[in-house]
KEKE-598497 format. One record per residue (C-alpha): residue number from 1; chain; x, y, z. Coordinates in steps of 0.05 Angstrom, whole numbers, plus 5000, padded with zeros to 4 digits. Each point is the difference from the previous one (the first is absolute). Example, Ala and Ser with C-alpha at 12.3 -4.5 7.8 and 13.67 -1.06 7.14 Angstrom:
<recs>
+------+------+------+------+------+
: domi : tilo :   px :   py :   pz :
+------+------+------+------+------+
:    1 :    A : 5246 : 4910 : 5156 :
:    2 :    A : 5027 : 5069 : 4987 :
+------+------+------+------+------+
</recs>
This chain:
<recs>
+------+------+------+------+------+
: domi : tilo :   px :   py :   pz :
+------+------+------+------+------+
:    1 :    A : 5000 : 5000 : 5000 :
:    2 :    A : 5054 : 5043 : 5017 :
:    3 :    A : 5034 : 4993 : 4930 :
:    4 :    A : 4930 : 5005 : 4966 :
:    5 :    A : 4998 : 5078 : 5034 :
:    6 :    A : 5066 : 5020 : 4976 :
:    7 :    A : 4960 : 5024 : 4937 :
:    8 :    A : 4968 : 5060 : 5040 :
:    9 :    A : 5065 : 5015 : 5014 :
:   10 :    A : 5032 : 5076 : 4982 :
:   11 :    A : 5040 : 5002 : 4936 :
:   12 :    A : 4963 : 4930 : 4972 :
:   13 :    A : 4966 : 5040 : 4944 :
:   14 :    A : 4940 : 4959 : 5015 :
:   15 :    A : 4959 : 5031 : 5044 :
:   16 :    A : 4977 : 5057 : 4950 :
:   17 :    A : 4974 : 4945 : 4952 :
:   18 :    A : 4963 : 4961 : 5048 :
:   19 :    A : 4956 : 5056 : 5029 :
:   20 :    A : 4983 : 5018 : 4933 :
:   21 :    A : 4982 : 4932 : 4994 :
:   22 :    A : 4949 : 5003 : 5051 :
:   23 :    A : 4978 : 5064 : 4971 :
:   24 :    A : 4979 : 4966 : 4932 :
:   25 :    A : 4969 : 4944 : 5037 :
:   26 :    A : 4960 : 5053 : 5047 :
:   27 :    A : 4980 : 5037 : 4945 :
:   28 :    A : 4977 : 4947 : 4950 :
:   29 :    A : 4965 : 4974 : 5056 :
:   30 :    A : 4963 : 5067 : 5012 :
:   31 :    A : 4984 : 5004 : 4928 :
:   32 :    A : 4965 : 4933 : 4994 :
:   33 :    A : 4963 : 5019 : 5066 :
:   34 :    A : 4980 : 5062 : 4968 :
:   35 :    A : 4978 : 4958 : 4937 :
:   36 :    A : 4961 : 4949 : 5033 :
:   37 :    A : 4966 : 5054 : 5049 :
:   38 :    A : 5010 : 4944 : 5051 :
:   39 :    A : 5045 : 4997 : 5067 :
:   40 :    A : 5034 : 4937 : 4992 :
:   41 :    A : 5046 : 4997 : 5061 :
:   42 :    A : 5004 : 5062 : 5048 :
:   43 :    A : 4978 : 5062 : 5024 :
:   44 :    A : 5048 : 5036 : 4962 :
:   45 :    A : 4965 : 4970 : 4931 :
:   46 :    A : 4931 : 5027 : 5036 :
:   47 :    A : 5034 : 5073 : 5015 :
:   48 :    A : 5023 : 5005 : 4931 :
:   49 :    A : 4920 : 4980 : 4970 :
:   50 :    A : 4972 : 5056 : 5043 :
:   51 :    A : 5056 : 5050 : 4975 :
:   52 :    A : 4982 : 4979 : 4925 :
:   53 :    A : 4923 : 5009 : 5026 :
:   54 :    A : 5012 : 5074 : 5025 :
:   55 :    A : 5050 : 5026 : 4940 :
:   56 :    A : 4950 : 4976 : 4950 :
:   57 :    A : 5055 : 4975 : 4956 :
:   58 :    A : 4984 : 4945 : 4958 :
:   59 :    A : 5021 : 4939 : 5024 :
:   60 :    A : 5014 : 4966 : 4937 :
:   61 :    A : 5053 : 5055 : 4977 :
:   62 :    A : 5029 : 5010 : 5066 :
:   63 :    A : 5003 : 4919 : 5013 :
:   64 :    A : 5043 : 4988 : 4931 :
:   65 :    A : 5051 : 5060 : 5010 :
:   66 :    A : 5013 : 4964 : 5074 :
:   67 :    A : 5006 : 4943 : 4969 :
:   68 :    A : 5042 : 5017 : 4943 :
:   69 :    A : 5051 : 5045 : 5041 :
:   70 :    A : 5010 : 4943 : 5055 :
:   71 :    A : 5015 : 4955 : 4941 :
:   72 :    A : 5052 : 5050 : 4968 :
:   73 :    A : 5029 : 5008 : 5078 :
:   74 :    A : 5003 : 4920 : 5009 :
:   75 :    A : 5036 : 5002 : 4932 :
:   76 :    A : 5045 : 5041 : 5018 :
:   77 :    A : 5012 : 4972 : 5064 :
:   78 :    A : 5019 : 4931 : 4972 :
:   79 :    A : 5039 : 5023 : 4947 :
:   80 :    A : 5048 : 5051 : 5047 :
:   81 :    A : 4998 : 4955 : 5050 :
:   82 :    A : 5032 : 4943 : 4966 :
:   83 :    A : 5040 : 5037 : 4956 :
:   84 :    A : 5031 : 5033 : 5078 :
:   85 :    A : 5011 : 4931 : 5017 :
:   86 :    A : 5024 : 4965 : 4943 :
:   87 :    A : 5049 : 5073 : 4995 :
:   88 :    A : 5032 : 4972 : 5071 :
:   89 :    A : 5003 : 4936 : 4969 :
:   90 :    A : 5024 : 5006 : 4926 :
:   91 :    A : 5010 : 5072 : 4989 :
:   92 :    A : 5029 : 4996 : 4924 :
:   93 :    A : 4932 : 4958 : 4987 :
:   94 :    A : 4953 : 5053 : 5013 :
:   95 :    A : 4991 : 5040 : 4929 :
:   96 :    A : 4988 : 4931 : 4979 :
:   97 :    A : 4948 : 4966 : 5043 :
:   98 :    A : 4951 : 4980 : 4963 :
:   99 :    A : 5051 : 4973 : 4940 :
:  100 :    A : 5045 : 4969 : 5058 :
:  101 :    A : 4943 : 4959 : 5026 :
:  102 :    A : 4966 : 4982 : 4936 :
:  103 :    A : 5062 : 4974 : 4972 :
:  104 :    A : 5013 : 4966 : 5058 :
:  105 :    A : 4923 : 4964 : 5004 :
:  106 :    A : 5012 : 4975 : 4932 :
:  107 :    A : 5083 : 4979 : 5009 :
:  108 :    A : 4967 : 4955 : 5052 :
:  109 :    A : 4949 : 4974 : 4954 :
:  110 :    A : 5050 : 4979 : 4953 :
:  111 :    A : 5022 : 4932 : 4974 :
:  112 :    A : 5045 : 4954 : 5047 :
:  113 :    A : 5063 : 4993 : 4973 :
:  114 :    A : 5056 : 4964 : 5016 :
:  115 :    A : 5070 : 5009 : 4964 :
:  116 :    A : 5063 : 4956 : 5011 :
:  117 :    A : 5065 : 5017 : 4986 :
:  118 :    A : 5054 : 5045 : 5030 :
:  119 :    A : 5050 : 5066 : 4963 :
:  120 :    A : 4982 : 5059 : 4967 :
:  121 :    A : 4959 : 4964 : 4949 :
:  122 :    A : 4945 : 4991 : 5047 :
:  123 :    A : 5007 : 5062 : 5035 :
:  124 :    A : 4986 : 5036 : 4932 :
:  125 :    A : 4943 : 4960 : 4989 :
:  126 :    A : 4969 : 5009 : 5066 :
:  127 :    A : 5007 : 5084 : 5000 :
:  128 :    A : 4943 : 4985 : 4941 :
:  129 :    A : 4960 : 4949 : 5040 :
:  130 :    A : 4991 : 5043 : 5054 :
:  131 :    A : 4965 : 5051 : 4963 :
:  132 :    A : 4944 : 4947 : 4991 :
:  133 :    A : 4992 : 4964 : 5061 :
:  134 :    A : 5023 : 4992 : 5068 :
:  135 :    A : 4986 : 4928 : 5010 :
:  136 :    A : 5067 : 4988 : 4980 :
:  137 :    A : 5051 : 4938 : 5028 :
:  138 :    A : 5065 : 4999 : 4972 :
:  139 :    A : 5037 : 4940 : 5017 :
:  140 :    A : 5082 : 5018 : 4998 :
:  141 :    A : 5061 : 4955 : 5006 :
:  142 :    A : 5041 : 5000 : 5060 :
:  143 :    A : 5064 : 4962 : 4965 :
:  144 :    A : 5042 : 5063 : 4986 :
:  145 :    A : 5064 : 4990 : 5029 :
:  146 :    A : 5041 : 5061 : 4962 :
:  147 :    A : 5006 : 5081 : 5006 :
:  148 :    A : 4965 : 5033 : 5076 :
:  149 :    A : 4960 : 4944 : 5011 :
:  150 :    A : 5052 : 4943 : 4999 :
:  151 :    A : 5034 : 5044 : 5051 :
:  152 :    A : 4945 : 5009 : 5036 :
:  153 :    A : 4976 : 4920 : 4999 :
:  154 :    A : 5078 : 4977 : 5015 :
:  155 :    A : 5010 : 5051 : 5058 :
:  156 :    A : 4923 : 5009 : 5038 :
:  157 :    A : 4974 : 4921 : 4974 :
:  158 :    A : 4940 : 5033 : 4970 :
:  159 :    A : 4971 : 4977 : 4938 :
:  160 :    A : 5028 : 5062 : 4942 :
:  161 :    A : 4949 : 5056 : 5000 :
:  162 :    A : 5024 : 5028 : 4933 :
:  163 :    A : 4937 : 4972 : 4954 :
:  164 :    A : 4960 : 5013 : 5061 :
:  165 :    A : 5021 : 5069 : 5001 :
:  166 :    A : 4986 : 5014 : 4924 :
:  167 :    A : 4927 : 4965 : 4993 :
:  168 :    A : 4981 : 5046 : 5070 :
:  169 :    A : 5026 : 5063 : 4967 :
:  170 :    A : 4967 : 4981 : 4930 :
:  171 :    A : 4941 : 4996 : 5038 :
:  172 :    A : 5003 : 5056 : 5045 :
:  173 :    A : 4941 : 5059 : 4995 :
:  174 :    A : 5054 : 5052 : 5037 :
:  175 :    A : 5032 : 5074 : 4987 :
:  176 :    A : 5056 : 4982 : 4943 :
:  177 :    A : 5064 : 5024 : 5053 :
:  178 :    A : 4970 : 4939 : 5045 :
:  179 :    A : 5008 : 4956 : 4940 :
:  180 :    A : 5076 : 5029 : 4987 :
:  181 :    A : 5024 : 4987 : 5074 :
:  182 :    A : 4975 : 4922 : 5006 :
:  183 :    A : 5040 : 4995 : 4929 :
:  184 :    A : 5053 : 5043 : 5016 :
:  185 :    A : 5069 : 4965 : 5006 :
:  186 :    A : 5060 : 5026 : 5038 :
:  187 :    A : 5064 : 5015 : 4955 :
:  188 :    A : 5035 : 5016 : 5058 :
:  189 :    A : 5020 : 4974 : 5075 :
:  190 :    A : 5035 : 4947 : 5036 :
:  191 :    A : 4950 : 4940 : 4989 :
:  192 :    A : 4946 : 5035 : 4973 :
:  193 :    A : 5023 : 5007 : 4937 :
:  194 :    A : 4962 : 4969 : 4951 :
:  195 :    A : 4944 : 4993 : 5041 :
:  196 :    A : 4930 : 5010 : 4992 :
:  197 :    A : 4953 : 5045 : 5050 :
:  198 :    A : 4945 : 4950 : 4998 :
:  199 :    A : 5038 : 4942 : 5000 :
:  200 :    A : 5030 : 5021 : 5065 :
:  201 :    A : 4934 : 5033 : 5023 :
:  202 :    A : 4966 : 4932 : 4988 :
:  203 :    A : 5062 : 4970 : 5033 :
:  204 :    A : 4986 : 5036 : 5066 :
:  205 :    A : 4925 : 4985 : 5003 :
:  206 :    A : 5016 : 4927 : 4989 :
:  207 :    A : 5046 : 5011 : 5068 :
:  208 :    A : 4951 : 5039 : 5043 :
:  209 :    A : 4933 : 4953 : 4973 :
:  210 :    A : 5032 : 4933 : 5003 :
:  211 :    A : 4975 : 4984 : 4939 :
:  212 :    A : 5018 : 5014 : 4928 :
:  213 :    A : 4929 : 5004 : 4973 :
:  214 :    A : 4972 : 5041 : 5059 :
:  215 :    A : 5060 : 5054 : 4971 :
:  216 :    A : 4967 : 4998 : 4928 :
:  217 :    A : 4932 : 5018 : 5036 :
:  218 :    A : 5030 : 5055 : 5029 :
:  219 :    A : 5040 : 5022 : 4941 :
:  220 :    A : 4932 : 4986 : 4967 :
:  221 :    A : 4965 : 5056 : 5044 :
:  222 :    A : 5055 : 5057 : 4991 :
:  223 :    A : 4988 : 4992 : 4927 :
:  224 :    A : 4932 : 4996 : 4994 :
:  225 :    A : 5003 : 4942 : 4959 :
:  226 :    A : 4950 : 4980 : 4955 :
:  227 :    A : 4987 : 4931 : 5011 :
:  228 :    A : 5051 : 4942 : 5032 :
:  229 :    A : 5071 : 4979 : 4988 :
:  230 :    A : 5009 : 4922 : 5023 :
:  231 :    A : 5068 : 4966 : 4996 :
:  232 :    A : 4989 : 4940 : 4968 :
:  233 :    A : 5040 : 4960 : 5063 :
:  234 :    A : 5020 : 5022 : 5075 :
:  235 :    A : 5054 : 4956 : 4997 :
:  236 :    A : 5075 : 5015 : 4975 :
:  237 :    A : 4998 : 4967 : 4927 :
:  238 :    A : 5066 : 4996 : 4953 :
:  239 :    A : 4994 : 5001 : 4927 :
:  240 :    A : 5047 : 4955 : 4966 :
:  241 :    A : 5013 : 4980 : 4921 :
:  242 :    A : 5013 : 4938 : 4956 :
:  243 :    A : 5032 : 5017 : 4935 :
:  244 :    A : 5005 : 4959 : 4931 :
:  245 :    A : 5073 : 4983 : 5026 :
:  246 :    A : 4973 : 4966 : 5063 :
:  247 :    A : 5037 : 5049 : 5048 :
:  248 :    A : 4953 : 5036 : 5045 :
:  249 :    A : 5006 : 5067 : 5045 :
:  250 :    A : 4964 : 5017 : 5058 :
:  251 :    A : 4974 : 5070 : 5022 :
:  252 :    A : 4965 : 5044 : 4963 :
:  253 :    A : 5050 : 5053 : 4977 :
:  254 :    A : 5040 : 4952 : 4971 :
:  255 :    A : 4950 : 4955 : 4957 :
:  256 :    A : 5005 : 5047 : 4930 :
:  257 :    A : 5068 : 4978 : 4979 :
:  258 :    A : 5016 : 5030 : 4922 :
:  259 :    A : 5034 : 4933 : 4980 :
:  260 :    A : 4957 : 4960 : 5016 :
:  261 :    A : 4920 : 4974 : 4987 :
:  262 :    A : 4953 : 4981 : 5050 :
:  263 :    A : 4975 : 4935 : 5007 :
:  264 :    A : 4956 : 5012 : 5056 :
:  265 :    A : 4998 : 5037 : 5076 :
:  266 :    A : 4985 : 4978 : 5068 :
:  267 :    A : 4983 : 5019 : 5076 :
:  268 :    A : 5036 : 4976 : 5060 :
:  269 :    A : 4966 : 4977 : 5036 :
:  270 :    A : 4958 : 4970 : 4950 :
:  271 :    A : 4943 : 4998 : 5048 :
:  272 :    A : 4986 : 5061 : 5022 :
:  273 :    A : 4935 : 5025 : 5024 :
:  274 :    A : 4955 : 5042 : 4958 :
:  275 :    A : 4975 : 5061 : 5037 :
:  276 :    A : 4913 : 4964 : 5016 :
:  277 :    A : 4986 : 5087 : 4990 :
:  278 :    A : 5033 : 4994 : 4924 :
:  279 :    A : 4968 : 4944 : 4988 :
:  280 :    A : 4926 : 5010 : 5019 :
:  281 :    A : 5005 : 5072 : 4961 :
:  282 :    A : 5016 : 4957 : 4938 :
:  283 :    A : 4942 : 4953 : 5010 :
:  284 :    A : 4955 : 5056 : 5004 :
:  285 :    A : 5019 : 5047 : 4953 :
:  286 :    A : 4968 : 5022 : 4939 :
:  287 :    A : 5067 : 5009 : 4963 :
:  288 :    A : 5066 : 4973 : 5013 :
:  289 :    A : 5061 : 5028 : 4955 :
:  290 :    A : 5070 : 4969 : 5005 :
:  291 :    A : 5058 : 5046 : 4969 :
:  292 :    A : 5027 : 5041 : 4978 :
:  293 :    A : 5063 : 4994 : 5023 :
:  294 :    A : 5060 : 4952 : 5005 :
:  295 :    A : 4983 : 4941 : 4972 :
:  296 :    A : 5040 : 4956 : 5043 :
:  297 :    A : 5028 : 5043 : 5062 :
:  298 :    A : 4927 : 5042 : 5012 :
:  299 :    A : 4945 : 4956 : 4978 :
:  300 :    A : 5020 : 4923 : 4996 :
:  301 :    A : 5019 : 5004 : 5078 :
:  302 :    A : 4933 : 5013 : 5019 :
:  303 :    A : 4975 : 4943 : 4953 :
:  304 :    A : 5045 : 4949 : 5041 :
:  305 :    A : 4969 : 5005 : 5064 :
:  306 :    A : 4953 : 4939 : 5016 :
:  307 :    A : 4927 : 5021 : 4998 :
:  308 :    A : 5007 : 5059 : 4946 :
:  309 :    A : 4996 : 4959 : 4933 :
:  310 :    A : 4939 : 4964 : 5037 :
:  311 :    A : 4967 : 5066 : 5020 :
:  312 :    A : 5013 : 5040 : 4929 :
:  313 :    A : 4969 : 4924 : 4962 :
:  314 :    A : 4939 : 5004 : 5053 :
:  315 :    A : 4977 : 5070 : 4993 :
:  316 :    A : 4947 : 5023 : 4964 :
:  317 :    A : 5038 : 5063 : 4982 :
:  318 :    A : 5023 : 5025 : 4940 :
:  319 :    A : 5064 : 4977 : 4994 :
:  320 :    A : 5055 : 5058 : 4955 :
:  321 :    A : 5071 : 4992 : 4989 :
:  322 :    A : 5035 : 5056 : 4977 :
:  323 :    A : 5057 : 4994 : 4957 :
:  324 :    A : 5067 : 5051 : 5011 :
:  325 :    A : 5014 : 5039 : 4941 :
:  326 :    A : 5071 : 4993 : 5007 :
:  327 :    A : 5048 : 4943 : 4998 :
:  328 :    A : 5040 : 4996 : 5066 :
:  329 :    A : 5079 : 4991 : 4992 :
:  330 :    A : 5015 : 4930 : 5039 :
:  331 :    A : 4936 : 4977 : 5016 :
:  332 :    A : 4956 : 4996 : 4932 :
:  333 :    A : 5045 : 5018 : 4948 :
:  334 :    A : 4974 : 4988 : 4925 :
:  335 :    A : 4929 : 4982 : 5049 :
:  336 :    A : 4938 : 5010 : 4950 :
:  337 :    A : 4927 : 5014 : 5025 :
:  338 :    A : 4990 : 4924 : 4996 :
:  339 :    A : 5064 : 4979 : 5039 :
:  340 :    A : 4978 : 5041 : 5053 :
:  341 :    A : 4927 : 4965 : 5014 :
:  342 :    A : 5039 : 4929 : 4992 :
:  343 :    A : 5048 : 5030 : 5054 :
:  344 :    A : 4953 : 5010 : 5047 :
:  345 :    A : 4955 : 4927 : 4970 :
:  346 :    A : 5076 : 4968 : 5013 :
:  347 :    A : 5000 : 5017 : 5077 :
:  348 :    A : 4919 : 4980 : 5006 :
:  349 :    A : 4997 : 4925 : 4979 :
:  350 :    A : 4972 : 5026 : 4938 :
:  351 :    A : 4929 : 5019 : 5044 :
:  352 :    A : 4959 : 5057 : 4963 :
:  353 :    A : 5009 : 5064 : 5043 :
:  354 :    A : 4997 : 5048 : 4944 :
:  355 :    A : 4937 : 5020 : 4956 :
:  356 :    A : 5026 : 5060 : 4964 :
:  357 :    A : 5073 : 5025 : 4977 :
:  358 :    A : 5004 : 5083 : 4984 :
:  359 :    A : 5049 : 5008 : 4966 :
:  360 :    A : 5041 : 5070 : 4973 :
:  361 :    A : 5003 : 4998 : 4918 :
:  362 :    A : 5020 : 5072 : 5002 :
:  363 :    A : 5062 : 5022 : 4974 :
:  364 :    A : 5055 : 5032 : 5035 :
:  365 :    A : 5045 : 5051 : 4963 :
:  366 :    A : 5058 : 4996 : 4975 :
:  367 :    A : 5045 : 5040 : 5048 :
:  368 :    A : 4965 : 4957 : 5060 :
:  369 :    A : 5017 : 4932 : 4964 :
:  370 :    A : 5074 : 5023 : 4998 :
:  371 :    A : 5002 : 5022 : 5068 :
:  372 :    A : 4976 : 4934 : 5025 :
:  373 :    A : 5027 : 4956 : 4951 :
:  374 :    A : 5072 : 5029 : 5042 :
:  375 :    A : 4975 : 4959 : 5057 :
:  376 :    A : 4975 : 4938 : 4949 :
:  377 :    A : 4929 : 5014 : 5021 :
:  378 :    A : 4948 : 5001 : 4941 :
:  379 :    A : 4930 : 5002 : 4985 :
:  380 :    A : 4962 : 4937 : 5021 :
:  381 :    A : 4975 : 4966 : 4928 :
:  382 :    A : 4922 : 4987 : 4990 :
:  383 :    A : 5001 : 4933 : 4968 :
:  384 :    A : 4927 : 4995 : 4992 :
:  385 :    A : 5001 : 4931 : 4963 :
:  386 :    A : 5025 : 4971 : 5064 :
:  387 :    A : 4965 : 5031 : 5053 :
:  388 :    A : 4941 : 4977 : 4959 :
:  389 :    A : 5017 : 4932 : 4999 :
:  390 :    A : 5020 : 4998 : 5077 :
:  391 :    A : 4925 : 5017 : 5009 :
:  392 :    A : 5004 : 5069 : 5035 :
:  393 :    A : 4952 : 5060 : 4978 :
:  394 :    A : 5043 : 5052 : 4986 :
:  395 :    A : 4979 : 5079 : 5006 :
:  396 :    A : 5054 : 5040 : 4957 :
:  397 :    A : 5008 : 5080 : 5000 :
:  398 :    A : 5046 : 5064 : 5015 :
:  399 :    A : 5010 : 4998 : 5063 :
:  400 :    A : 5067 : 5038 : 5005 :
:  401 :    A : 5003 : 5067 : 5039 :
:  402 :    A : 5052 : 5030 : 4936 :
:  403 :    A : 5046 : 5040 : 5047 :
:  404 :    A : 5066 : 4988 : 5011 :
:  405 :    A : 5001 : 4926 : 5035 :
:  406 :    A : 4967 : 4941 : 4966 :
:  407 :    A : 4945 : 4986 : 5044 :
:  408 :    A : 4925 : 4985 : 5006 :
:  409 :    A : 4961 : 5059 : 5001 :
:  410 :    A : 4963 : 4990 : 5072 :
:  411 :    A : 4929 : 5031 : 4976 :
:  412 :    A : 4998 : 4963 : 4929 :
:  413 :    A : 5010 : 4939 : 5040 :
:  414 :    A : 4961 : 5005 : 5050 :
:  415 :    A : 4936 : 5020 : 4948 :
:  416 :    A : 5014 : 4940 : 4961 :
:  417 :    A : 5000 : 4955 : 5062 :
:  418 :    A : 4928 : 5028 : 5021 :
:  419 :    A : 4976 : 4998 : 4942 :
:  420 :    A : 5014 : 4925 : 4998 :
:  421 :    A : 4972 : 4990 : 5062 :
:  422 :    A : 4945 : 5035 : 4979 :
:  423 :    A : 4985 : 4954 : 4934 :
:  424 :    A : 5002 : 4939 : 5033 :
:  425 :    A : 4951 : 4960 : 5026 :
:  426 :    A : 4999 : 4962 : 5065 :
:  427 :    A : 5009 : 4923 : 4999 :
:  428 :    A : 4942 : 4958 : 5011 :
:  429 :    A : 4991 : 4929 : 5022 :
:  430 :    A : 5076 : 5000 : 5019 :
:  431 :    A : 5019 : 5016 : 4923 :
:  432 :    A : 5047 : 5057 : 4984 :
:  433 :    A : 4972 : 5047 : 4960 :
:  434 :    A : 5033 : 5052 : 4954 :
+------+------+------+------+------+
</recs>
């Protein structure tokens, strides 16, 4: 009770709104009682029907303008008075209200999609997701074992925040400066060099919660995020490689070798327990979309981890993969569209977890295809002949941004994903439909 009367309290900018509140309600009331030429509750109602009596106004004109001003003062009343307390609240939200709210009523309405994958490929594809729904899940890989967050896992025995870090910011609805310190990397100082802010902010969260997913929620809350980010295990994974030579490396950073192919990759342990959070969102979703992103150090990990391949054949969701549009140097060199889905059919028994490839068939100019062919990346090939017979639907466009990087263009690819989602039909009688 005593919190409740900290409203009437000096300086709350509430107590203005409310009276006038009353006002509108005491008026309106008065109107009607005017109106109806009947006393309905007190002696104050029977005062005012005498008064109306003796003036000789008429009741009908006098009984509409009461009720029309106390309906203009509980108007304003509600609108000042939220707007005072939302101001307290959110103050940069206020010239936008009404569009802040509606947009968020229908963000929440939106599909429920879940993404898998981990690196800036699905960070750039989320910043267009978001704009269309908040029911969002994205699923990340918690094998990196290079850069800030290999530090950070070798020295604290976390799990690597990095992709963590970069699907929370992609999904962020905060001030851009908030967005540049969680990304911001120190170039200087003894041990914090090369760091990342959010990496070590998520880092000390994991220290004072306990618990490395109660640090995302609160990382999650600073941000404002727009939906969920899961990791796809809570326990410390390594990413290893077979190659065509039968050698095999283990750790993450050190799978894309430039002399050598890859056979296949692996987790150790090899039993690791799915995250039950990642893989309930799956089973519900409406949409699930693996990629972009690397093929075998982003994506593939999450695909190893018992229960995920059963979860992603079980849903009812539409299931997307999207394709990069650039080869990566040591990992899928000379990789077409095609070689990619059999990568990911390769470390799935075969199972059918994909119902539609997009794929990029835009071209890329000729000063970006030198520039990258420097670091023997190059355009991933549509062979359509073969993706046709390896049974996948495939949904073709531009979907480049055309700056300076070679990169999916996050609003073109999220439109085309939606507007999949929106074609197809649900399954029925346990059949997938398309």
């Amino acid at each position: 009770m005593h919190n409740k009367m900290k409203w009437l309290y000096p300086g709350m900018g509430v107590k203005r709104w409310l009276a006038l509140l009353l006002f509108g309600v005491v008026m309106m009331a008065t109107g009607l009682t005017v109106l109806w030429n009947t006393p309905l509750l007190s002696l104050y109602e029977e005062t005012i029907l005498s008064w109306v009596e003796i003036s000789e106004l008429n009741p009908l004109l006098l009984g509409s303008s009461l009720i029309a001003l106390g309906a203009l003062f509980l108007a304003l009343a509600i609108r000042y008075g939220i707007r005072s307390v939302v101001g307290a609240i959110h103050p940069s939200d206020v010239p936008n209200l009404v569009e802040h709210v509606y947009k968020s009523r229908n963000l929440q309405k939106g599909l429920r999609i879940v993404t898998i994958g981990g690196g800036t490929g699905l960070s750039t594809m989320l910043r267009g997701l978001k704009e269309y729904t908040s029911n969002i899940t994205a699923i990340v890989t918690v094998a990196d074992d290079g850069g800030s967050s290999g530090r950070i896992r070798d020295d604290l025995g976390i799990l690597p925040p990095g992709d963590v870090r970069n699907t929370l910011v992609a999904l962020a609805d905060t001030e851009p400066l908030m967005e540049e310190l969680f990304q911001y990397r120190f170039n200087w100082g003894e041990g914090l060099k090369g760091h990342s802010f959010g990496n070590l902010f998520i880092a000390a969260m994991t220290d004072i919660t306990g618990d490395f997913e109660e640090s995302i929620h609160a990382f999650s809350k600073v941000l404002a995020v727009r939906g969920k980010v899961l990791p796809s295990t809570l326990e410390s994974v390594r990413l290893g490689a077979v190659y065509e030579d039968g050698t095999t490396m283990l750790g993450e950073s050190s799978v894309p070798q430039g002399n050598k192919k890859i056979r296949e990759v692996f987790l150790e342990p090899r039993d690791a327990e799915a995250l039950p959070e990642a893989i309930q969102a799956i089973l519900e979703a409406d949409v699930v979309v693996i990629g972009p992103g690397s093929l075998y150090t982003s994506i593939i990990p999450n695909l190893l981890i018992p229960g995920f391949v059963d979860a992603l054949e079980a849903t009812s969701a539409l299931r997307i993969y999207v394709c990069n549009v650039m080869t990566q140097p040591g990992e899928t060199d000379g990789y077409t569209a095609s070689d990619h889905v059999l990568g990911l059919r390769n470390h799935t028994s075969a199972r059918e977890i994909v119902d539609y490839v997009v794929v990029n068939d835009a071209l890329i100019s000729e000063s970006q295809s030198r520039k990258y062919a420097k670091e023997k990346a190059h355009p991933v090939r549509v062979d359509h002949d073969r993706l046709a017979r390896l049974g996948v639907k495939v949904h073709r466009g531009d979907f480049l941004d055309h700056q300076d990087l070679v990169r999916h263009d996050s609003h073109r690819l999220a439109g085309e994903i939606m507007h999949l989602a929106t074609a197809y039909s649900k399954p029925k009688n346990g059949e997938r439909a398309g």
